[in-house]
C-alpha positions in Angstrom: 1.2 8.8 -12.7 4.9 7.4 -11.9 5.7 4.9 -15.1 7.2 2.3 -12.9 3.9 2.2 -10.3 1.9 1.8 -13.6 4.2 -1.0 -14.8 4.5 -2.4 -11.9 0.5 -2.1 -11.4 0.1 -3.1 -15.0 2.2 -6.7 -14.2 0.1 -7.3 -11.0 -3.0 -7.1 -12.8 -1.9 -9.4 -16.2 -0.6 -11.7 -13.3 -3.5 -11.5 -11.5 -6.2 -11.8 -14.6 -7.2 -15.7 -14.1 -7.2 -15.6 -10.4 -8.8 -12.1 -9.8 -11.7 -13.9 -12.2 -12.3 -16.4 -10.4 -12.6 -14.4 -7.3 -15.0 -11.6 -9.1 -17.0 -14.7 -10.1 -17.7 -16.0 -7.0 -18.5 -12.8 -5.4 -21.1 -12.0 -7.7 -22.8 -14.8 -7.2 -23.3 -14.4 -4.2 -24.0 -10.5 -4.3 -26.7 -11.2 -7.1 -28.6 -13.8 -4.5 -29.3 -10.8 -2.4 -29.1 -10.8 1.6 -29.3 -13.7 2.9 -31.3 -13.4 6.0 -34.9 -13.4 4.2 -33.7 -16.9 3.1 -33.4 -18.3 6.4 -36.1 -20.6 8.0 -38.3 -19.3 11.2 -36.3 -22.0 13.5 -32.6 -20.2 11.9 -34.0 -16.9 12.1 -35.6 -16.8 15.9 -32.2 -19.1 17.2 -30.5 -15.7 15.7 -32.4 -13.1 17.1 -33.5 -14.9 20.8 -30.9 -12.9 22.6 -31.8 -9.9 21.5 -34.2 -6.7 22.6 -37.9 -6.1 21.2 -36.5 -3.2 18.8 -33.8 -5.7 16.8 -36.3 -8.5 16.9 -38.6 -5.9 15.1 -35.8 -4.9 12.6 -34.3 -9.0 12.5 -38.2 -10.4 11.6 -37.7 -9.2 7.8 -35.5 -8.9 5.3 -35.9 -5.0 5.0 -33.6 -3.2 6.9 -29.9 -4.1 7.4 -28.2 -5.9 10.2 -24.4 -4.8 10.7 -22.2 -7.9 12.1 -19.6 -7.0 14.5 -16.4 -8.9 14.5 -14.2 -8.2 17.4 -11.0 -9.1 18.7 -11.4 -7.2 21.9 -9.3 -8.4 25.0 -8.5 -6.6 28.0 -4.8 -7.5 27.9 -4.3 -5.5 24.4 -3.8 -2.0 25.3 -4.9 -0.9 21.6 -7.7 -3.2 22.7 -9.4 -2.4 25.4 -11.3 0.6 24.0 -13.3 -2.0 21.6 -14.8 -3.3 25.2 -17.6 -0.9 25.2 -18.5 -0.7 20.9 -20.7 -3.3 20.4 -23.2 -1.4 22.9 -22.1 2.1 21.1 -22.0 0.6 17.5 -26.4 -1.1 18.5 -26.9 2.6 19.5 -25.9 4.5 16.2 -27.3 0.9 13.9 -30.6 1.9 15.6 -30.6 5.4 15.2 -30.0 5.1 11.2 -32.8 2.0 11.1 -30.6 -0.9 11.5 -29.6 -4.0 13.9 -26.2 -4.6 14.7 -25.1 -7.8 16.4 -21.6 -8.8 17.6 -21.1 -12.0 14.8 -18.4 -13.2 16.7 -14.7 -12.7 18.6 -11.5 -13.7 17.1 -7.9 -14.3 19.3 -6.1 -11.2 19.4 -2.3 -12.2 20.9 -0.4 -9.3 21.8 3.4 -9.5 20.4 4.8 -7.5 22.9 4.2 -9.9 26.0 5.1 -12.9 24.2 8.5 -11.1 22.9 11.2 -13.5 23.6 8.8 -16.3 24.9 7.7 -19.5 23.5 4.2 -18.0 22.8 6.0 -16.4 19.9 5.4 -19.4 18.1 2.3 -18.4 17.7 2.0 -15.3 16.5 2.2 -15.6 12.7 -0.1 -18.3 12.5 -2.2 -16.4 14.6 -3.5 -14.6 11.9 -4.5 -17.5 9.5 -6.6 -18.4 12.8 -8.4 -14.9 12.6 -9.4 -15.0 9.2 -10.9 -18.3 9.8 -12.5 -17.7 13.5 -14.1 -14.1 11.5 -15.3 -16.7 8.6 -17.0 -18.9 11.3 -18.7 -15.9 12.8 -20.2 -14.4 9.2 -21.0 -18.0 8.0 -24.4 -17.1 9.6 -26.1 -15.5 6.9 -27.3 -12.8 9.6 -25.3 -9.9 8.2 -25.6 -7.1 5.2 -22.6 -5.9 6.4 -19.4 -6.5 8.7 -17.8 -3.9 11.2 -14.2 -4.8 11.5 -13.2 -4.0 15.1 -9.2 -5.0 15.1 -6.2 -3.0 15.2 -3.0 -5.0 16.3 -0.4 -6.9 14.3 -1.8 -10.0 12.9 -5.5 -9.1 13.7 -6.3 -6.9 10.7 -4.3 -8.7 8.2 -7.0 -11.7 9.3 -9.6 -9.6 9.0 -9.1 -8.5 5.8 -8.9 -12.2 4.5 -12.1 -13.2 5.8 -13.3 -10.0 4.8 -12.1 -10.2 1.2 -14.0 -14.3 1.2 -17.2 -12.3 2.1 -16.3 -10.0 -0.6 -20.1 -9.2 -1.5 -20.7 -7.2 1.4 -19.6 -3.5 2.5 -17.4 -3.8 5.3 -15.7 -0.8 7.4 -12.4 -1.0 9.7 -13.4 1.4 12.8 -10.0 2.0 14.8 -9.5 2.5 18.3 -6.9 5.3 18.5 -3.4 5.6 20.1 -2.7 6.0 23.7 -1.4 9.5 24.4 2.2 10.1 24.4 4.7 8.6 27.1 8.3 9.3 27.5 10.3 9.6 25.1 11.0 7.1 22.6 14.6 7.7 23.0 14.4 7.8 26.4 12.6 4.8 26.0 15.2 3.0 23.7 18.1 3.9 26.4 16.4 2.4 29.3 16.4 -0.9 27.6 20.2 -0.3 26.3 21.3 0.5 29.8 19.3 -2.8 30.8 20.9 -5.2 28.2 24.7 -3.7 29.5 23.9 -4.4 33.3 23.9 -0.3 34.0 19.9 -0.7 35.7 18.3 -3.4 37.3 14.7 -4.9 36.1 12.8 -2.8 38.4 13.9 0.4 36.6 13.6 -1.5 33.4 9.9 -2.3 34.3 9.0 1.1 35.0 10.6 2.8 32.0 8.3 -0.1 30.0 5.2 1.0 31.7 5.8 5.0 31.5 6.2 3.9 27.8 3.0 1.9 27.3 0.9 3.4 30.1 -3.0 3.6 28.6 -5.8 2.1 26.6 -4.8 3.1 23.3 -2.6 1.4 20.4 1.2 1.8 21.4 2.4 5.0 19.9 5.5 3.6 17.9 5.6 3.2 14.0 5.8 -0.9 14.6 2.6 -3.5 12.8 -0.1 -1.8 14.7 0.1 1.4 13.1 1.4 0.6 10.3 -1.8 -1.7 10.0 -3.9 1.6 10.7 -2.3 3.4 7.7 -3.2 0.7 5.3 -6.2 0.6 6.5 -6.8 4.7 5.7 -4.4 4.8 2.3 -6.3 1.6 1.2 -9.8 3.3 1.7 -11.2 0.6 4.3 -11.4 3.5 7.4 -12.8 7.1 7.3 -10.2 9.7 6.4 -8.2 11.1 9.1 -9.2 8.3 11.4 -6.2 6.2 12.0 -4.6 8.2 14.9 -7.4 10.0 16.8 -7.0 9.0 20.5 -9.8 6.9 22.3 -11.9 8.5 24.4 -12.4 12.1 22.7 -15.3 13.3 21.2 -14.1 12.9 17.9 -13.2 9.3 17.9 -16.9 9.1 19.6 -18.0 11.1 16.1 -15.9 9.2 13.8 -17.2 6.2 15.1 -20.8 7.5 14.5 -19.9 8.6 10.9 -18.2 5.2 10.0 -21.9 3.2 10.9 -23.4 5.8 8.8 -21.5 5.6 6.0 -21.6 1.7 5.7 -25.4 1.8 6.1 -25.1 3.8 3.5 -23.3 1.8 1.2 -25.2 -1.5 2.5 -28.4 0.4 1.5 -26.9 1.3 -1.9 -26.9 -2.5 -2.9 -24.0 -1.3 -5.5 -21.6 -4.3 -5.5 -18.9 -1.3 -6.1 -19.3 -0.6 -2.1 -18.7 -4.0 -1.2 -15.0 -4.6 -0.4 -14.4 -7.0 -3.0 -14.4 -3.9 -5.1 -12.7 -1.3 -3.1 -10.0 -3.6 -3.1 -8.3 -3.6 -6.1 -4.7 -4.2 -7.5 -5.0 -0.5 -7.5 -5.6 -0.4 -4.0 -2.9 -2.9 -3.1 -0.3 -1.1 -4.9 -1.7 1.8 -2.8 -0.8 0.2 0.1 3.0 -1.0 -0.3 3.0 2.5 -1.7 2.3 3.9 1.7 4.6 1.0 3.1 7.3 2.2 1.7 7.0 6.2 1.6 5.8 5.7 5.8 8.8 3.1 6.6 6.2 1.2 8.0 6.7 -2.7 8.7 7.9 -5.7 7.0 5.9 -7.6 8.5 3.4 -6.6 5.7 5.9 -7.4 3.3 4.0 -11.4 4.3 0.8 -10.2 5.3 0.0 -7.6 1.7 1.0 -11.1 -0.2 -2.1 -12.7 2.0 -4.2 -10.1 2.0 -3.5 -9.6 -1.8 -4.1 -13.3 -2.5 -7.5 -13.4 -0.7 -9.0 -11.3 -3.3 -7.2 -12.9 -5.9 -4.3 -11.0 -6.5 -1.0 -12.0 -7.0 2.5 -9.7 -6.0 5.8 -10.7 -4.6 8.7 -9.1 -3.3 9.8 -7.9 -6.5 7.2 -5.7 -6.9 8.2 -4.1 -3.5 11.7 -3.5 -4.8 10.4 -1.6 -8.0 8.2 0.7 -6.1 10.9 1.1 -3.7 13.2 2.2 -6.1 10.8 4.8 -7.2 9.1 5.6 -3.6 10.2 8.8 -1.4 10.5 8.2 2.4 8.7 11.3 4.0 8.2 10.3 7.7 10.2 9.8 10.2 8.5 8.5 13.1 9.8 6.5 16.0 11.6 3.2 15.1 12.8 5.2 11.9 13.0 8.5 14.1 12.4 10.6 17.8 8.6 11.2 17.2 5.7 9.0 17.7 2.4 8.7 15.8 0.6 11.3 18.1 3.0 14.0 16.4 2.9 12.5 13.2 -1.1 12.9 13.3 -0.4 16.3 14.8 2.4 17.3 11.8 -0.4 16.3 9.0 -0.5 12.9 9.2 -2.2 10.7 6.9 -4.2 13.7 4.6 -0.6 14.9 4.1 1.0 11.4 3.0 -1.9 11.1 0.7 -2.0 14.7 -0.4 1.8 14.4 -1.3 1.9 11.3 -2.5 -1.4 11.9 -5.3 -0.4 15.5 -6.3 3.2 14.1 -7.3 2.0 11.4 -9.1 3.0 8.0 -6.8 -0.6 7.1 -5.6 -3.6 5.7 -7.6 -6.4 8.3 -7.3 -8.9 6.2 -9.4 -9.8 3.9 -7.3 -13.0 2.9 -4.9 -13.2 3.6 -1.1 -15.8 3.0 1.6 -16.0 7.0 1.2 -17.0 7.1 -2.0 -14.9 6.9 -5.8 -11.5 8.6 -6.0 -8.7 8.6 -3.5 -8.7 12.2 -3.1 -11.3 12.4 -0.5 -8.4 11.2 1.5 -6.9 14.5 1.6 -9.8 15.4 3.9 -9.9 15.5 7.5 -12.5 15.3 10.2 -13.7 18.5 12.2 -16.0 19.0 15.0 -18.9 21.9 13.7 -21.6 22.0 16.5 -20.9 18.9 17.7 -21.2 17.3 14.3 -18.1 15.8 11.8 -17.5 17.9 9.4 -14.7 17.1 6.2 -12.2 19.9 5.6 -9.2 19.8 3.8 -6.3 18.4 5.1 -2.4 20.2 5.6 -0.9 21.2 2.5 2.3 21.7 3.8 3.9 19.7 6.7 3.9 21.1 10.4 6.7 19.7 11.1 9.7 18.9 8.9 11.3 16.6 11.0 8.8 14.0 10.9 7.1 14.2 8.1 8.2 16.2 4.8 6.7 16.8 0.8 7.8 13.9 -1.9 9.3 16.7 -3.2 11.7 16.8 0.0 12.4 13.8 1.1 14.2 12.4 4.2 15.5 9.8 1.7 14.9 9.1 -2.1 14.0 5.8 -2.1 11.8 3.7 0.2 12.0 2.2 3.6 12.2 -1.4 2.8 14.4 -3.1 0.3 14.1 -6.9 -1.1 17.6 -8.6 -0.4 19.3 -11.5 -2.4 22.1 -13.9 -3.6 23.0 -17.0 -2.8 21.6 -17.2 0.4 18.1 -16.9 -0.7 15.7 -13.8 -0.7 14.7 -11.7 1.9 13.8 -8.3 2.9 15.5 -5.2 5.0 14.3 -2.3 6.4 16.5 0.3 5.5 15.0 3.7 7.1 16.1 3.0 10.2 19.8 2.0 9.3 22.5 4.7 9.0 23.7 4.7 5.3 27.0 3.9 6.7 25.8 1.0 8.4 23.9 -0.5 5.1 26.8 -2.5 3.7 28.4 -5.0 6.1 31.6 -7.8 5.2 32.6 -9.8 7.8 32.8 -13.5 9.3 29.5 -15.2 10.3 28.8 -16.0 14.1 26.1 -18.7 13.6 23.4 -19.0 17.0 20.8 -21.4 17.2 19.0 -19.5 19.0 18.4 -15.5 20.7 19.4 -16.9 24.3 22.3 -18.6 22.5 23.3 -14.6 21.1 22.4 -12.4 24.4 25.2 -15.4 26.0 27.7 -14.6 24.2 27.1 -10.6 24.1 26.8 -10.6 28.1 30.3 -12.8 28.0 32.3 -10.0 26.3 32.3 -12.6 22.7 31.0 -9.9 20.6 33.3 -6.9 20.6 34.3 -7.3 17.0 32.7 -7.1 13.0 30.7 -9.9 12.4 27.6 -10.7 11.1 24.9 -13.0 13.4 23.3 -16.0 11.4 20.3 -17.6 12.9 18.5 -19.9 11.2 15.6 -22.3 12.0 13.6 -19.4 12.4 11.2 -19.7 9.4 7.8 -20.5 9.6 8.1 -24.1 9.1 10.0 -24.7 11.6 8.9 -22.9 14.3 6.0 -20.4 13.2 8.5 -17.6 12.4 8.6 -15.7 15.7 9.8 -11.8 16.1 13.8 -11.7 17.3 13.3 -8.2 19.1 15.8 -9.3 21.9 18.7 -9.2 19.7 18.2 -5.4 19.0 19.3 -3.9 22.2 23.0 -6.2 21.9 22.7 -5.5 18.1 22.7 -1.5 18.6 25.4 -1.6 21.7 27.5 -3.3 19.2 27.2 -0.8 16.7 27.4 2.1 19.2 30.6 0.9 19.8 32.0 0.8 16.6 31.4 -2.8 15.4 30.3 -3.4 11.9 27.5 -5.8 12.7 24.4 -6.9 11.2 22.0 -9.9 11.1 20.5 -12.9 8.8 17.6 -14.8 9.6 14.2 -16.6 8.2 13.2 -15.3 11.4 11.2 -12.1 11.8 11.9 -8.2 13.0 9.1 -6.5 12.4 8.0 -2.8 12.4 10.4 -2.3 15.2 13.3 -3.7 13.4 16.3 -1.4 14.7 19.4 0.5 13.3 21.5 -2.2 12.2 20.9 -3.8 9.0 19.3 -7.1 9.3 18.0 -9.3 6.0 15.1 -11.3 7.1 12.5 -13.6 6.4 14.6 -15.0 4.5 13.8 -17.9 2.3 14.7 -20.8 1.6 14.2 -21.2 4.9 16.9 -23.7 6.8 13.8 -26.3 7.5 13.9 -26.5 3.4 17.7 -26.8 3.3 18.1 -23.3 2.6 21.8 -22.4 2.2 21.3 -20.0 5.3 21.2 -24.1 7.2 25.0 -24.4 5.4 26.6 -21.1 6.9 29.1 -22.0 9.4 30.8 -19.5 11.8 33.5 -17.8 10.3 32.4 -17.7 6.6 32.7 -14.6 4.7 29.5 -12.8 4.4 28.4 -10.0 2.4 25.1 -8.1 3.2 24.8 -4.9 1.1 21.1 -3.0 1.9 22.2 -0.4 -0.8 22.6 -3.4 -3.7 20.1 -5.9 -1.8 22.9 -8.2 -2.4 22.9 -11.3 0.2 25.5 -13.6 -0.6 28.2 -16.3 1.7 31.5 -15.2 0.1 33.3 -18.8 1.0 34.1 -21.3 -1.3 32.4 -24.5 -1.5 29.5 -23.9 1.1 26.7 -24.7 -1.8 28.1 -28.1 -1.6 27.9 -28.8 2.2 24.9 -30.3 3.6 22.5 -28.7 5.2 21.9 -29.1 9.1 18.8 -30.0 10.3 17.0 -29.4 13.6 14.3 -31.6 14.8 11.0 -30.0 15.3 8.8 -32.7 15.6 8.4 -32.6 19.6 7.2 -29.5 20.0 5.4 -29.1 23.2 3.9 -26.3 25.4 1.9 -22.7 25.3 -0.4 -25.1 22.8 2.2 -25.5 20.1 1.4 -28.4 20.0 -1.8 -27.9 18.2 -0.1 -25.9 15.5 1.9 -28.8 13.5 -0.6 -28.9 10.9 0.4 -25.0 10.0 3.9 -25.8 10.5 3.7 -28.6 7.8 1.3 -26.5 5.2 2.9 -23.0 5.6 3.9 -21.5 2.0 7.1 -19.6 2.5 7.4 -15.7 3.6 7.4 -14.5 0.3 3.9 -16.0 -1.0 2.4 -14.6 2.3 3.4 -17.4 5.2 -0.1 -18.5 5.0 -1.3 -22.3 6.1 -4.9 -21.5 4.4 -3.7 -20.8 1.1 
């Protein structure tokens, strides 16, 4: 094992020790009080079973065989959605066939970020996700379940999944994923259409259909953005089936897989092992496994928030700094589509997961000895699923990349060090995601433009202001202030910029995301300008200094520490139901403890 991932594991858990005891000693508790539908009364127990059919009434009547809870965020408006319309009835079938009940516990909200881009509804998002976990808590508080299907895919979805999840620690839980849509065009093709939009070369109509030849299907949208990288956490942490993650909806084997996966928790359910609960396949281990895969994938920053929430639910503690050493330490071997040309269908097809896993375990920068819904070890994880008379079979995975160009050994990297990079100075502390952005475009010094808001930028870029080196400052972007929101329509104007030969880049307590672009942008920066952050003192025309190959962040002018900080009223905040989210707005913690209202 890498020294530096067992220091850095070794700090997480001392940190952790006090917390992650309190946690194990709640859990127990309640695994050691046994399933808790025996316990119900007659009046509690027929209320939960009226609905169903003479079979689950049967199973439902005693406390001898297991009933799996469903939790689903399935909508028709989310693409990577959609297929979840028709488990429930599937997931019954195969809960039947191995002597169970299954019964959908309940729906959470499941916003899609790509059609509130750029809209108010943005506001949302983030918060959305501290909603999840507790809208998935409501639906288990039933006392129903010996189990809990997690049926969620999408941005903030799985992160609040895994919260709830990780408070009903004492019972075996599986993620079963949806798949991605088959291939569109291009992403390149993709990323020019919008580029030719943002300079006025196409109108919206082409625009629109360029979008929908993109994203065209049921199916999870095919770039390396939240989504998927939520789906490789998911895998590298041990919470989905090998080999799951990217297996298209509607084949047989995502049919088989899905089979398999309400097998195998009835199979840990029937164990009654707390060791197959996931308060014990998530471990600090296992977290470390996952900014592990972070980094060597380039997958989002966005789970630079959401592994700090997700950590904290089961009572571990990490920060930002223990990104940074791993980074340090971490080979980037993919190159998939913000980060690259390919998409996650051929990164799947070039090995996918069983080679990240495979290369990352035989070199020595992944925790093997650790617990999965799949039984003890990581290395099971090399496996992948086959199709023997029309039954899964597990066969060992590709020991040597397909293809090169997307995904390479950690022997072979496309870059030494990871994709994402903690960033700070004076400013404050913040993140960047460095995989993406041309080594030559990494270190920026130029005068700030300050914006208050994107509009305010996409202004001045369509009046000709921008043609020069500067670096774009927009603050009152945190969560406190507004929720945090993504600032995707600045990366079109951003890469023109560039293209052109501008050295530009971008500060913000804002968001990016997984689809942060090609120009280096520190974000989520904190302290945010709702706390008086020094990114509220920045003035246009100060000296600014972002470095992505130091992580330095720092306002080269003399004197702004001393300036006071401008403010911006939030307190009126009306519309799309933001209204009804000033009580997160006030309680949020900041980016780096996880952005969480709940905590």
């Amino acid at each position: 094992m890498n020294k530096v991932i067992e220091k850095v594991t070794n700090r997480i858990i001392e940190r952790s020790a006090k917390s992650r005891s309190i946690y194990f000693e709640r859990i127990k508790k309640q695994f050691d009080a046994g399933p808790k539908r025996g316990k119900l009364s007659c009046g509690n127990l027929a209320h939960g079973f009226a609905g169903c059919g003479s079979v689950d009434k049967s199973i439902l009547s005693e406390d001898i065989l297991p009933n799996i809870g469903i939790v689903t965020a399935y909508n028709d408006m989310l693409s990577a959605h959609k297929p979840y319309e028709s488990y429930p009835e599937m997931i019954r079938k195969y809960a039947n066939k191995y002597n169970a009940a299954a019964q959908v516990a309940g729906g959470v909200p499941a916003m899609c970020d790509g059609v509130t881009q750029g809209q108010v509804g943005m506001e949302l998002s983030l918060f959305s996700r501290d909603v999840i976990a507790m809208s998935s808590a409501v639906a288990l508080s039933h006392n129903m379940f010996d189990g809990v299907v997690n049926l969620g895919i999408c941005d903030k979805i799985v992160p609040g999944l895994m919260i709830s999840s990780l408070k009903f620690g004492h019972l075996p839980t599986i993620f079963l994923p949806g798949g991605p849509m088959p291939t569109g065009i291009s992403n390149e093709e993709k990323a020019k259409i919008r580029q030719d939009y943002a300079e006025g070369k196409i109108d919206r109509a082409a625009l629109l259909k360029g979008e929908s030849d993109s994203y065209h299907s049921p199916g999870t949208c095919t770039f390396y953005g939240t989504a998927n990288s939520n789906q490789m956490l998911m895998e590298i942490m041990g919470l989905q089936l090998p080999g799951s993650s990217f297996v298209n909806p509607g084949t047989e084997l995502r049919e088989l897989l899905n089979e398999e996966g309400i097998k195998i928790l009835l199979e840990n359910i029937n164990s009654r092992k707390i060791e197959n609960t996931i308060s014990h396949v998530v471990s600090e281990r296992t977290i470390v496994n996952g900014i592990i895969g972070l980094l060597a994938t380039g997958g989002s920053t966005n789970h630079t928030i959401h592994l700090i929430a997700i950590a904290s639910a089961a009572g571990i503690i990490i920060n930002w700094d223990d990104f940074s050493e791993l980074s340090a330490v971490i080979p980037l071997i993919t190159r998939v589509y913000p980060n690259g040309a390919a998409d996650v269908n051929h990164f799947h097809a070039a090995g996918g997961m069983g080679f990240v896993i495979r290369t990352l375990l035989d070199n020595g920068l992944l925790h093997e000895d650790v617990n999965t819904i799949f039984g003890h070890g990581l290395s099971r994880y090399k496996q992948e699923p086959k199709i023997e008379s029309g039954k899964i079979v597990w066969k060992d995975g590709a020991s040597e990349s397909l293809n090169t160009s997307i995904l390479r050994p950690a022997t072979d990297p496309f870059q030494k060090e990871g994709g994402i990079r903690l960033m700070k100075g004076n400013i404050g502390r913040g993140v960047i995601k460095i995989s993406a952005v041309e080594e030559q475009n990494r270190f920026i010094e130029a005068p700030a433009i300050v914006f208050d808001e994107q509009e305010d930028f996409i202004k001045a870029f369509q009046n000709n202001e921008l043609n020069k080196d500067f670096i774009a400052v927009l603050p009152f972007q945190g969560p406190k202030q507004n929720g945090m929101p993504e600032l995707h329509q600045l990366t079109p104007s951003l890469t023109i910029l560039q293209k052109r030969g501008y050295k530009v880049g971008l500060i913000t307590d804002g968001r990016m995301s997984g689809a942060s672009g090609k120009v280096a942008s520190a974000i989520q920066l904190w302290p945010e300008a709702k706390d008086g952050g020094l990114i509220a003192k920045i003035q246009t025309g100060d000296l600014i200094r972002l470095d992505g190959n130091k992580g330095e962040l720092t306002c080269l002018t003399d004197g702004v520490e001393s300036r006071p900080a401008r403010t911006k009223d939030n307190s009126d905040t009306f519309g799309t139901g933001r209204e009804l989210f000033q009580f997160p707005r006030t309680h949020v913690c900041s980016s780096e403890e996880g952005a969480s209202f709940i905590f």
